[in-house]
C-alpha positions in Angstrom: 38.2 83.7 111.5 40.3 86.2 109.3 42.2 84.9 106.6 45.8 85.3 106.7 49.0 85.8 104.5 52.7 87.3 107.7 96.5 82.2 124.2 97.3 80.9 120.8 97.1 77.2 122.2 94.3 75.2 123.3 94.2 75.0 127.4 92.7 73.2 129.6 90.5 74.2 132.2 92.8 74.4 135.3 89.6 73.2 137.3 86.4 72.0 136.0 84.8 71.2 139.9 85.6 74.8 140.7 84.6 76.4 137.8 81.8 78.0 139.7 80.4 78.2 142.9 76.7 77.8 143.8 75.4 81.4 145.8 71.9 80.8 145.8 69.9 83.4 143.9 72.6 86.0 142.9 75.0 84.1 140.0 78.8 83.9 140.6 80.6 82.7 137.9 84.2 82.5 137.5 85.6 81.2 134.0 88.4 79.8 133.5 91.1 80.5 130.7 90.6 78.5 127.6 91.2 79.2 123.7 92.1 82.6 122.9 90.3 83.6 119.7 89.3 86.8 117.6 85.6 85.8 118.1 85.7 85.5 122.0 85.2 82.2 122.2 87.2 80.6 125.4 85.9 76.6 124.8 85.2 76.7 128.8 81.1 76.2 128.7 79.2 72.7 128.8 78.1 71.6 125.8 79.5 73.9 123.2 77.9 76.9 124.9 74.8 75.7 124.8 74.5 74.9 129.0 75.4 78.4 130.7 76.2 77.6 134.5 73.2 78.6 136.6 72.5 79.7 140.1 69.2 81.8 140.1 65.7 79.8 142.0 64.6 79.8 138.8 64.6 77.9 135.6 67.3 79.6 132.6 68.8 78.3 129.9 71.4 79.7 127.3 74.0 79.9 125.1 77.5 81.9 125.7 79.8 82.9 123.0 80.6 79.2 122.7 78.2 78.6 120.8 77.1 81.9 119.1 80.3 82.5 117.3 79.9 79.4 115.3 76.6 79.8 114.1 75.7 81.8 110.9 76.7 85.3 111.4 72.9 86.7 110.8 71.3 84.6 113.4 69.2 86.4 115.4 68.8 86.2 119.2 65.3 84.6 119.2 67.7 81.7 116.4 70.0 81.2 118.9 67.7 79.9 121.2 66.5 77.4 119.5 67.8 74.2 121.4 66.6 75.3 124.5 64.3 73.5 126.4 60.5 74.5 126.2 61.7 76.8 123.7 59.8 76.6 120.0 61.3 78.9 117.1 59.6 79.0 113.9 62.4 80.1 111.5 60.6 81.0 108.5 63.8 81.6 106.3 67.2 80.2 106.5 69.4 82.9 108.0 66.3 83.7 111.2 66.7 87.4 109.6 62.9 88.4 109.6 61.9 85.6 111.5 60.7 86.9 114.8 57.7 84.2 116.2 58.4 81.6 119.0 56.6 79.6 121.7 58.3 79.2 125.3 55.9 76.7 127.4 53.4 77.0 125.9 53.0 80.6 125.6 54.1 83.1 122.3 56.6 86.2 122.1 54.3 88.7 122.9 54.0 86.8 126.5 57.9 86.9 126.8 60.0 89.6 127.9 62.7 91.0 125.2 65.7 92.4 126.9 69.2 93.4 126.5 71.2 94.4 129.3 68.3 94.5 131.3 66.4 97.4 128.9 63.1 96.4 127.0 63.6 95.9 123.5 59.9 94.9 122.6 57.3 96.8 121.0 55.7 98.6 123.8 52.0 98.5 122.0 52.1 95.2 120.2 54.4 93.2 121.8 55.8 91.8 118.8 59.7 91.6 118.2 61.9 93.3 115.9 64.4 90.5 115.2 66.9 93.0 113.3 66.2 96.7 113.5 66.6 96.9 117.7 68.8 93.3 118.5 72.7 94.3 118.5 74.9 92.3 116.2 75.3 88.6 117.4 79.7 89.2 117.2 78.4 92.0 119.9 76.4 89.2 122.4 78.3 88.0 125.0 75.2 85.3 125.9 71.6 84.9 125.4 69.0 83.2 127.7 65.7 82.3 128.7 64.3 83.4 132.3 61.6 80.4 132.0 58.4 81.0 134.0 58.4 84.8 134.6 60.0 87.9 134.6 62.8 89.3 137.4 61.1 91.5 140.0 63.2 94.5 138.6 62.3 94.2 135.1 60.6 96.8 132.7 58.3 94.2 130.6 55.0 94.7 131.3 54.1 91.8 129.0 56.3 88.9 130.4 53.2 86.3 131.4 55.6 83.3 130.6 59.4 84.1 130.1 61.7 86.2 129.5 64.4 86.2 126.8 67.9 88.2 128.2 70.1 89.5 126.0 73.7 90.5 127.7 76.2 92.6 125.5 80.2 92.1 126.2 82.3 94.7 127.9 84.4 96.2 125.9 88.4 95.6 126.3 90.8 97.5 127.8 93.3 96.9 125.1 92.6 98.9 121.4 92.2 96.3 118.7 88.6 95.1 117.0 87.8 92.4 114.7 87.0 92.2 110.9 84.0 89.5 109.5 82.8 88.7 106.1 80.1 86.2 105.2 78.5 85.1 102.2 75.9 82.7 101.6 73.3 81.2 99.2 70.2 83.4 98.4 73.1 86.0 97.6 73.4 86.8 101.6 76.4 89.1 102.4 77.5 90.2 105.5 80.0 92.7 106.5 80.7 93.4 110.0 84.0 95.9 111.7 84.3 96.8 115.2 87.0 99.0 116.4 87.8 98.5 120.4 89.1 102.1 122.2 91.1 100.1 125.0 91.5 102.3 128.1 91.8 105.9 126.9 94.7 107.7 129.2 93.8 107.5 132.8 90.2 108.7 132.5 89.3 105.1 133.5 86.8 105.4 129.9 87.1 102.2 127.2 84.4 101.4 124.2 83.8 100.1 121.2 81.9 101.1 118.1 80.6 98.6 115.4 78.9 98.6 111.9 77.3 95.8 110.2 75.7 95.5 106.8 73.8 92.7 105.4 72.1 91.7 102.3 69.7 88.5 101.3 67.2 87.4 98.6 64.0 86.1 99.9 64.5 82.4 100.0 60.6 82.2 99.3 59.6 85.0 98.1 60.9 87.2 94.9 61.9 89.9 97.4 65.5 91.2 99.3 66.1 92.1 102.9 69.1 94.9 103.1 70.1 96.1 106.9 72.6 98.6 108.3 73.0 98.6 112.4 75.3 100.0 114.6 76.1 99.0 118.0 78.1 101.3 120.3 79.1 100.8 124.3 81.4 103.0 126.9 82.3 101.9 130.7 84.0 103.8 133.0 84.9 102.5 136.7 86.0 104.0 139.3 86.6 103.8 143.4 85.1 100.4 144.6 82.4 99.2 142.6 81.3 102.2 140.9 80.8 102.2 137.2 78.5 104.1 134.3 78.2 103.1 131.1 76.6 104.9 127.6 75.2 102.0 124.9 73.6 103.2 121.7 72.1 101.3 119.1 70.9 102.5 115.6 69.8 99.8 113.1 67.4 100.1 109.8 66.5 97.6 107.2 64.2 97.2 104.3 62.4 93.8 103.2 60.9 93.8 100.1 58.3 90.9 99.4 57.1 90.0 102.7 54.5 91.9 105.3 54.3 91.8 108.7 53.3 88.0 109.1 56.1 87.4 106.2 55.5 85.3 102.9 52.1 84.1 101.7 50.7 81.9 104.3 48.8 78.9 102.8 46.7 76.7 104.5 47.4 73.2 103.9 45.7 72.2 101.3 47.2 75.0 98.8 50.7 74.2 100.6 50.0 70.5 99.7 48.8 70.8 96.4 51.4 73.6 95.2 54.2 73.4 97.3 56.7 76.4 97.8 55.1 77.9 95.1 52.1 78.7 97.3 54.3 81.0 99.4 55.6 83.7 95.9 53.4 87.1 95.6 53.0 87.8 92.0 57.0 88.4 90.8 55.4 90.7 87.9 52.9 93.2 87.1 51.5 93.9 83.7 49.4 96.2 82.1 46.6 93.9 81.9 47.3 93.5 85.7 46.7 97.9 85.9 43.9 97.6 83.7 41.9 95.3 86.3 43.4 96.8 89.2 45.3 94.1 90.8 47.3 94.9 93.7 48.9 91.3 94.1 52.4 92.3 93.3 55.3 91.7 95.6 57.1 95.1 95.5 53.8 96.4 97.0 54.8 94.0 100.1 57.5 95.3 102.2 58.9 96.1 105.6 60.7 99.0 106.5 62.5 99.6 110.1 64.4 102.1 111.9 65.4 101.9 116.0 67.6 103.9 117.7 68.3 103.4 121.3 70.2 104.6 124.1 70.6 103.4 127.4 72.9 104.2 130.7 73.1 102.4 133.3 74.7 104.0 136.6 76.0 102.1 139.5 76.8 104.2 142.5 78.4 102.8 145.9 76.8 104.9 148.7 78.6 103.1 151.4 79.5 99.4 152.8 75.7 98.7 152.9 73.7 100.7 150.2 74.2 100.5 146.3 71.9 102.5 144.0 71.4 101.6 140.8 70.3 104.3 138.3 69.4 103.7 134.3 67.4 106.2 131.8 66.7 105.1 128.8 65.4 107.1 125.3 63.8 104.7 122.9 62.7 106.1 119.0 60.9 103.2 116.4 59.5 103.6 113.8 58.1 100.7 111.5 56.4 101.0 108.4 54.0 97.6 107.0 52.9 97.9 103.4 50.9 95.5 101.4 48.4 95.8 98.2 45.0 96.5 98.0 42.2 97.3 95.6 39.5 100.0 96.1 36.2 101.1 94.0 37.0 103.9 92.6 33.4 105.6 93.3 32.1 103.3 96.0 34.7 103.2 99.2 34.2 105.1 102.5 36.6 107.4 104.7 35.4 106.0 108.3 32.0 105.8 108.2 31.1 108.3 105.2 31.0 107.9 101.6 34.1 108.9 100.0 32.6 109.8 96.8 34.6 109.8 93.4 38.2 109.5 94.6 40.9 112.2 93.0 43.4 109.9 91.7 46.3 110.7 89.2 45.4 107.7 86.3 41.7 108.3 85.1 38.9 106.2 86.4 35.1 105.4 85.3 33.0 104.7 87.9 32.9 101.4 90.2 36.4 100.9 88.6 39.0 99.0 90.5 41.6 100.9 91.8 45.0 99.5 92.6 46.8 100.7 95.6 49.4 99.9 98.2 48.2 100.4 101.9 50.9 102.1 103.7 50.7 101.6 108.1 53.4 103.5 109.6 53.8 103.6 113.2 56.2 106.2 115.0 56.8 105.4 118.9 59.2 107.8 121.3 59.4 105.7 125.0 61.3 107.7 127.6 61.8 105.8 131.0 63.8 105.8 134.2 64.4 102.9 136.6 66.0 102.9 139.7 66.8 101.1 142.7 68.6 100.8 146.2 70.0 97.3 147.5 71.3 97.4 151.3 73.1 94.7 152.3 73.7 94.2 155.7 74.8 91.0 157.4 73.6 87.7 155.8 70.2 90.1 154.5 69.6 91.6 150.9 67.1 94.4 151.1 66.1 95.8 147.3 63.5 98.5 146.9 62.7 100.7 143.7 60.3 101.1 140.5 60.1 102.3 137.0 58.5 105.2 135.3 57.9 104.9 130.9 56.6 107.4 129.0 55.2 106.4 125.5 54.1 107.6 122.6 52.8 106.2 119.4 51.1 107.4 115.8 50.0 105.4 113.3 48.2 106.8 110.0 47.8 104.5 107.6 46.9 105.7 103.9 46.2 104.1 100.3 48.6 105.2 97.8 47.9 104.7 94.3 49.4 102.6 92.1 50.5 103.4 89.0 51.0 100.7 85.5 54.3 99.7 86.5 52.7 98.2 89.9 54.9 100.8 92.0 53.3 103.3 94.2 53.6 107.3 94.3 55.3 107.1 97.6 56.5 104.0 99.5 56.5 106.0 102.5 52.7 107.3 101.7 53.5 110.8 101.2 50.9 111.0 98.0 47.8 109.0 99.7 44.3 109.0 97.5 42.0 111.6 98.6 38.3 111.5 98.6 35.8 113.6 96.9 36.3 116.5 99.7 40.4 116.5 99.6 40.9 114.1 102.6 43.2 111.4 102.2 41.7 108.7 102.7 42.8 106.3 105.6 41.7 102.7 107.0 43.0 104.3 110.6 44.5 107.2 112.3 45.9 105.9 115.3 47.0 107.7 118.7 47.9 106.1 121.5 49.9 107.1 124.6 50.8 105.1 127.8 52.5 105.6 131.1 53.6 102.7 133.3 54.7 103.0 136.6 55.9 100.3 138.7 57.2 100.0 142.6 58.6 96.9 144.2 60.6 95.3 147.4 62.3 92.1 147.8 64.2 90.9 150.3 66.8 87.6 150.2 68.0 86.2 153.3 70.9 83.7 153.5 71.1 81.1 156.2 73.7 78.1 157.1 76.8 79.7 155.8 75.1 81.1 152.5 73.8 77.5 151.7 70.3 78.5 152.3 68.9 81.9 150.4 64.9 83.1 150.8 63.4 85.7 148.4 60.3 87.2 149.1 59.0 90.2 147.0 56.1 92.5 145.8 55.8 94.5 142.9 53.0 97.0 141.8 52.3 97.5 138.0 50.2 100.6 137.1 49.0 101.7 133.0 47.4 103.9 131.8 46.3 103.9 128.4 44.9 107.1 126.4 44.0 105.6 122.4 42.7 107.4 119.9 41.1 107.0 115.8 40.5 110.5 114.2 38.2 108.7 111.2 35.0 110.3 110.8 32.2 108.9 112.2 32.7 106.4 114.2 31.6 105.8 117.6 35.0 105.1 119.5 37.1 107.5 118.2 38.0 108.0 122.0 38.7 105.2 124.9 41.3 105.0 127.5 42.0 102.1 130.2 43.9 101.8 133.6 45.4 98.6 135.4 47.2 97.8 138.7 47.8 94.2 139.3 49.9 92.8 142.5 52.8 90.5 141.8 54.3 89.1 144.6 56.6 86.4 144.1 58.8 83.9 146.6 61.9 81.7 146.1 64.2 79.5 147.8 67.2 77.7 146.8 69.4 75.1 148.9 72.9 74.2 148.1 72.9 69.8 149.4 77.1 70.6 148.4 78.8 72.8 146.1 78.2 71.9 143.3 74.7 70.5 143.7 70.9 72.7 144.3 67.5 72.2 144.7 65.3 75.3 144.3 61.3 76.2 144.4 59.1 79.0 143.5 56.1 80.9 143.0 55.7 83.7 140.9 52.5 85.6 139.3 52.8 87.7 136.5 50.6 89.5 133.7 50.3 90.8 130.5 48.5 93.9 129.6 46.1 93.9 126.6 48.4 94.7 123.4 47.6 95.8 120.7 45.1 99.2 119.8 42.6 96.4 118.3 42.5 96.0 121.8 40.5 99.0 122.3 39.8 100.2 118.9 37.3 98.3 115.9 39.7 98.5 112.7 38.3 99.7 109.4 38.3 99.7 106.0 37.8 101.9 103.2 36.1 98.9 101.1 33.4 99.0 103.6 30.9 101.5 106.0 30.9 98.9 109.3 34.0 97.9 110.8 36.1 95.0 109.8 37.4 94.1 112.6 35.7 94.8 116.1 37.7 94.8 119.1 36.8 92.8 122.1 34.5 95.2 124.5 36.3 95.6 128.0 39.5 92.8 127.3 41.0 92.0 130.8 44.7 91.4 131.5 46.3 87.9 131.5 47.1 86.7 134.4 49.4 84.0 135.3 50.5 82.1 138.8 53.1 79.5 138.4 55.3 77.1 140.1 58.4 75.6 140.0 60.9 72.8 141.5 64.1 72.2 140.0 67.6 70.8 140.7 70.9 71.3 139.2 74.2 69.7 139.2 77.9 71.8 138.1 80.8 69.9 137.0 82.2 67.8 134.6 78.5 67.1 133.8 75.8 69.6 134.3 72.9 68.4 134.7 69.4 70.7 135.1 65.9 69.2 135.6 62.8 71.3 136.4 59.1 70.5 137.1 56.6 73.5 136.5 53.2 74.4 136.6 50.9 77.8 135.3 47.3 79.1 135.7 46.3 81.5 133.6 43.4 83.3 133.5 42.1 86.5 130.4 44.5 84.2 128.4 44.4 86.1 125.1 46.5 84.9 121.5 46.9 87.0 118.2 45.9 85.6 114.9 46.9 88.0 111.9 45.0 88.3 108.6 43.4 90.2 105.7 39.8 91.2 105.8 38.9 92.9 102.4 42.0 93.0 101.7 43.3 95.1 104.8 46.3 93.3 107.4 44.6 93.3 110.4 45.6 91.8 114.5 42.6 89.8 115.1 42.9 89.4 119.0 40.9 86.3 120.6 40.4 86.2 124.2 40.4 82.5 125.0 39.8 82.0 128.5 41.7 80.3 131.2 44.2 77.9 130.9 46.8 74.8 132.6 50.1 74.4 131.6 52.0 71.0 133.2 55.6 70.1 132.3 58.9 68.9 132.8 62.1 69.8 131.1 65.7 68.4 131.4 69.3 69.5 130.1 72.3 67.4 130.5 75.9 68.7 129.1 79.2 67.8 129.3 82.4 70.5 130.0 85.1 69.7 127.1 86.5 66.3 127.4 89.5 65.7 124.7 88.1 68.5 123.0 84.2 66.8 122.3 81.4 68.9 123.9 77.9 66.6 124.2 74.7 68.3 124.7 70.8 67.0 125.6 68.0 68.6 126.0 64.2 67.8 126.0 60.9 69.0 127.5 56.8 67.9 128.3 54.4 70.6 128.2 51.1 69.7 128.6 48.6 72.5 127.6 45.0 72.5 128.2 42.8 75.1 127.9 39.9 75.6 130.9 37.2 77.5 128.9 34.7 77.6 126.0 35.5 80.3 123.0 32.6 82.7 122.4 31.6 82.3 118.4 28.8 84.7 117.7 26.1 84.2 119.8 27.5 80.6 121.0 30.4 79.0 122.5 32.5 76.5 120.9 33.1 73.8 123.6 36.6 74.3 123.3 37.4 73.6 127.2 39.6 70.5 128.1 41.6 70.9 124.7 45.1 71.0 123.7 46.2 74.4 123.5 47.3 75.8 119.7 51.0 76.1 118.7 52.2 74.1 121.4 54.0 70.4 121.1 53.8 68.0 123.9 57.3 67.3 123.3 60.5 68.7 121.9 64.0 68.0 122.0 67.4 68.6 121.2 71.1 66.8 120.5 74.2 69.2 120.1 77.9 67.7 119.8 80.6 69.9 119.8 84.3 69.8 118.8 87.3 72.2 119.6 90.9 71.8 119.5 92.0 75.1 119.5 92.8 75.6 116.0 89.7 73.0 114.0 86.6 72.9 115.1 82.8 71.5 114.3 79.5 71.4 115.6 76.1 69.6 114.8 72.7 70.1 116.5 69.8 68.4 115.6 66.5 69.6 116.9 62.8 68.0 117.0 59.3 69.8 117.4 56.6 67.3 118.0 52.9 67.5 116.5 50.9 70.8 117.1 47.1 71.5 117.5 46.0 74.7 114.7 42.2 75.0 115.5 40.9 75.5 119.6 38.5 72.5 118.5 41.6 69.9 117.6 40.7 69.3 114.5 43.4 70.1 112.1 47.0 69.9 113.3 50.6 69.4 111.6 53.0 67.1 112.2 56.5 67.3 113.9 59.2 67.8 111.9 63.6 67.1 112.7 65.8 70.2 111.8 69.7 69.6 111.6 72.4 72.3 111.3 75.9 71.8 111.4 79.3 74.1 111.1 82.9 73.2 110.8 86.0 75.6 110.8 89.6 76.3 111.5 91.5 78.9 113.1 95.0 79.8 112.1 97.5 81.2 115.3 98.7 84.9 115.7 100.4 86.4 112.2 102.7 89.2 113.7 103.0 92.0 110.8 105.0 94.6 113.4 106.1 95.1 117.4 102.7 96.7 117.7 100.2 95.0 115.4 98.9 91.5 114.9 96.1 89.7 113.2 95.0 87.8 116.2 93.5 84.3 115.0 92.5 84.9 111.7 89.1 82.1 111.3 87.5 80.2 108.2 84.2 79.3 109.0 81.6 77.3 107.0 77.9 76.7 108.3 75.1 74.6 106.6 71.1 75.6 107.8 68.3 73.1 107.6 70.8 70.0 106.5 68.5 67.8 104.0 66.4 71.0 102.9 63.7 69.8 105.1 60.4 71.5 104.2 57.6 71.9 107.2 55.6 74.0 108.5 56.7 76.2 111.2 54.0 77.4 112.4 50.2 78.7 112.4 49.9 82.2 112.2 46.0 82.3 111.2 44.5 80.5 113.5 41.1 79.2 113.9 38.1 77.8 116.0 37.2 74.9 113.8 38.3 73.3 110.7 35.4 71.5 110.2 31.4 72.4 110.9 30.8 71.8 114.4 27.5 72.0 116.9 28.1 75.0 119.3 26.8 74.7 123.1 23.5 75.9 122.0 22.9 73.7 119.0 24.1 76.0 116.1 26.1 75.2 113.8 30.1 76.7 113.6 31.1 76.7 109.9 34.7 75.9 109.4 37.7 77.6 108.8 41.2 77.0 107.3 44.2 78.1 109.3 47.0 79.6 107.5 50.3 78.7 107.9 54.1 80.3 107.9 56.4 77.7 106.2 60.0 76.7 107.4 62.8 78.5 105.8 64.8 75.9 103.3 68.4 75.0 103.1 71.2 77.5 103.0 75.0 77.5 103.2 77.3 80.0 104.4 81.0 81.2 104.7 83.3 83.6 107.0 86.3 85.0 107.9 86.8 86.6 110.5 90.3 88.3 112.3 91.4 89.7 115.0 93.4 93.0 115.3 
């Protein structure tokens, strides 16, 4: 196994009973007034925000503004979630800035969906999320939740085996006005964040908003900083009876310095034992004895650079009484660049296959000297794609019918750069790469890879007794095709390609016993192509002539069926309890390392497997301002199948799967009176399997954050301008500094030797872990104008 190292007054609630209607699968929600603040927070939702009202046959759980407006300003959507029931968020630093890995049942992000406002915000070739770069401003989220189970019928992620998280954006207001936030925090973390708010402009029936954010942070763990600029930019216009369009763009960029693509240094737990934090630093200096021996282990060689622009524009069109299409194209440009040390002979290292001879570098070389570079992987990606669909409503029947075309593209051409004696490279963007003896630059792979999805489905809902009874039935189509690519010389496949179609049908029903109480069931499949080019591609290295990574020949897609039952109570007390089951079958898992030196995905196909479990949420709508919340799931996960090791199999079947607790939980109190508030939330991961064989694990750990503030009323400076609400805010991350390990991101077979089903013997093999980010404070105010 690879190695690793990535109203200006409270008020009341005029009816808590009413507060929302049950309608079966499509949600109706009607909020009642509450607290007016700068922030959007209205003190209306059960349990501090952390209970949204629900409706859907399905099991989903979020947060509103509630609760994300008193969290740390940099929390990141996948941060925000971290309460949630079934949900498990390793949050490698304090803030959640770069940290962008989390479990939901069982099953990890690149099995989970990535939305916001119903566009795909994941990377479309490795399913892995970009928690800063492409995710709007939290002050711009008007909620975040999880679709538990699978993805909506109508959604564009292909790779949503297990969930689905939903991001939703607020409308902008028809008044002009905007707000104003500035936070600071320890590790040096700034934050500046302005957003300016059109109101309706004349009588064109057109209102928006623009924002701009800007954050800084030191590493907390590394020597390194993270610095990001994002903008976030959305414009509505309504008109006749229920038509609207709307134009959303968002631009963001940042730049970590000291951390890859798997973050920190990942020790395995025997270094993170005997040396602590410390285990976790690169090297915070490079000397010239360091040059002389060609060391690349320098942190400024470690970094992350980003840059996503999107645009999105969703089109609602009322055809007549019955028919309502629903139009959205989308343009989608990302670019990510992963750079990290590495040493290379300066007379014995290969271009692909062949011999690269005496490499032209600028510093002067003997031969088999060491030669210190950084390896520089960018990856470019344009993604055009158009959905649409029709609904016709007729009668007490719901009738929807449409499919998605995408369009992707993607280059990646890595290169070594050479180092010079102050440890920096020629080019951090790899303009200057070493060339071999011929002139070529030399390159560990040039990567092309283009895909096309298309996708066609139907559902149809149909409401019995008075609406109280609601039956979905629906089919969806999924087609790729896949065209990848490696221009390095000599090797055999430089050229593959692969197509899929997979059938997902999918049923629900939902039954409202009275208004405020439902019972609900369902069945859905789903899948998850292949990700990843190691998927298709062996990954090289310019240390050696044979691959260092070979792909898995032929890798199938995952497939998943899974069931629910679930009932939910609205009221005073919410209550939501669910019972679920999955099958999975290709079930595949991504373990990220170094071999020779190079990052590489090491994709393991692992079989099939069972997921069992329960989950239960229980909150309480604001009673003399306190806000109670509870939350708590089982997930039992067993893997059906023996691992292929070499020539043998690991008997691996009828074990706990990796990364996955048995149980988790979560207590959230909140307070509101208008003018203070506070909030504590306290949240426990149980025990967790790191090797298929069971035999290393680590232990659970308790993780407490709390916030407390006060907002001030409405300071009138003239008849037309007002600082609305003005808000000091102080929030406190990982309370006690508890350190733990958040995860295992190199994962492994065995820890310890072990017979195989033929006899042989498996050698052992660490895992490698990401650590939990430590304590951190933080402060903001915020206004209205």
């Amino acid at each position: 196994m690879a190695q690793t190292r990535a109203a200006h007054a409270t008020a009341r609630p005029r009816s808590r009973g009413n507060a929302q209607r049950m309608m079966g699968g499509n949600e109706s929600i009607t909020v009642h007034a509450g607290t007016r603040t700068a922030n959007g927070v209205t003190n209306t939702t059960p349990g501090g925000g952390l209970m949204m009202a629900q409706t859907a046959p399905q099991t989903r759980v979020g947060v509103t503004r509630d609760f994300i407006a008193k969290q740390n300003t940099n929390a990141s959507a996948p941060g925000l979630l971290a309460l949630m029931p079934g949900f498990v968020y390793a949050r490698t630093d304090p803030y959640s800035l770069t940290s962008g890995h989390y479990m939901v049942r069982g099953l990890n992000e690149s099995e989970v969906g990535y939305l916001v406002d119903g566009q795909n915000l994941m990377d479309g070739i490795y399913y892995q999320v970009d928690p800063m770069a492409a995710t709007p401003d939290s002050e711009n989220l008007q909620s975040v939740s999880i679709r538990e189970g699978s993805s909506d019928i109508t959604s564009p992620a292909y790779n949503a085996a297990g969930a689905q998280i939903e991001m939703t954006t607020r409308d902008p207001s028809h008044k002009m006005g905007g707000m104003l936030e500035s936070s600071y925090g320890s590790w040096n973390m700034k934050k500046e964040f302005a957003r300016f708010e059109t109101g309706d402009i004349g009588h064109t029936g057109i209102r928006g908003y623009v924002s701009y954010s800007y954050n800084y942070s030191q590493m907390w763990d590394t020597p390194g900083s993270f610095n990001r600029h994002h903008m976030d930019a959305k414009f509505v216009k309504s008109w006749g009876d229920g038509n609207s369009a709307a134009l959303n763009i968002g631009y963001g960029e940042y730049t970590a310095i000291g951390i890859t693509g798997n973050g920190a240094e990942t020790p395995t737990k025997s270094e993170f034992e005997q040396l602590g934090t410390s285990s976790l630093y690169y090297s915070p200096t490079y000397t010239q004895q360091d040059f002389k021996n060609g060391s690349s282990d320098y942190y400024k060689l470690d970094d992350l650079k980003s840059t996503n622009l999107m645009i999105y524009a969703p089109v609602k069109l009322k055809l007549n009484k019955e028919l309502t299409l629903h139009i959205t194209p989308t343009y989608r440009d990302w670019s990510f660049w992963d750079t990290y040390g590495e040493s290379v002979n300066s007379t014995n290292s290969y271009y692909g296959t062949q011999p690269a001879g005496k490499l032209q570098t600028f510093y002067p070389y003997g031969n088999n000297q060491t030669v210190p570079a950084e390896v520089v992987d960018p990856q470019h990606q344009h993604t055009l794609q158009l959905m649409a669909n029709i609904d016709w409503k007729r009668g007490h029947n719901i009738l929807r019918f449409g499919g998605m075309y995408t369009y992707l593209d993607m280059h990646e051409d890595a290169n070594y750069t050479e180092v010079g004696p102050d440890g920096l490279p020629a080019n951090g963007w790899g303009r200057y790469g070493l060339k071999d003896a011929n002139g070529d630059t030399l390159s560990p792979w040039k990567i092309g890879y283009r895909q096309q999805v298309e996708t066609v489905y139907l559902d149809d809902t149909y409401s019995f007794l008075h609406d109280r009874l609601k039956v979905t039935a629906g089919f969806k189509e999924v087609m790729i095709n896949r065209h990848v690519t490696n221009d390095l010389p000599g090797i055999s496949d430089s050229l593959v390609g692969a197509n899929y179609a997979e059938p997902l049908p999918q049923v629900a029903i939902s039954y409202n016993i009275t208004p405020h109480d439902q019972i609900y069931v369902n069945g859905t499949t789903s899948f998850k192509a292949p990700d990843r080019s190691e998927a298709y591609l062996d990954m090289w290295d310019a240390n050696l002539n044979t691959p260092a990574v070979q792909h898995t020949a032929h890798m199938k897609p995952e497939y998943a069926i899974g069931e629910e039952i679930g009932y939910r109570h609205n009221g005073l007390v919410h209550i939501a309890a669910s019972l679920f089951n999955y099958n999975i079958t290709n079930h595949d898992v991504l373990s990220q390392g170094y071999v020779k030196g190079s990052l590489v995905n090491v994709p393991l196909e692992v079989g099939g497997e069972t997921i069992r479990g329960a989950q239960l949420e229980l909150a309480l709508r604001p009673w003399h301002h306190f806000s109670p919340y509870l939350s708590g799931a089982f997930v039992h996960s067993r893997m059906d199948s023996n691992i292929a090791v070499g020539d043998t199999y690991a008997p691996t079947k009828g074990k706990d799967s990796v990364n996955t607790p048995t149980f988790t939980g979560a207590v959230g109190l909140s307070y509101d009176n208008g003018s203070f508030f506070a909030n504590f939330s306290l949240n426990y991961v149980g025990r967790r399997y790191t090797t298929f064989m069971n035999d290393e694990s680590i232990p659970g750990y308790l993780m407490a954050d709390m916030g407390l503030g006060y907002r001030m009323k409405t300071v009138r400076v003239s008849k037309k301008f007002s600082l609305v609400r003005p808000q000091f805010q102080l929030n406190f991350m990982n309370v006690g500094n508890n350190v733990y390990y958040a995860e295992a991101s190199g994962l492994a077979v065995n820890a310890h030797a072990i017979r195989g089903t033929n006899g042989s013997t498996i050698q052992g093999a660490s895992p490698r872990y990401n650590i939990g980010g430590g304590f951190a404070m933080s402060g903001s105010i915020t206004v209205g104008f």
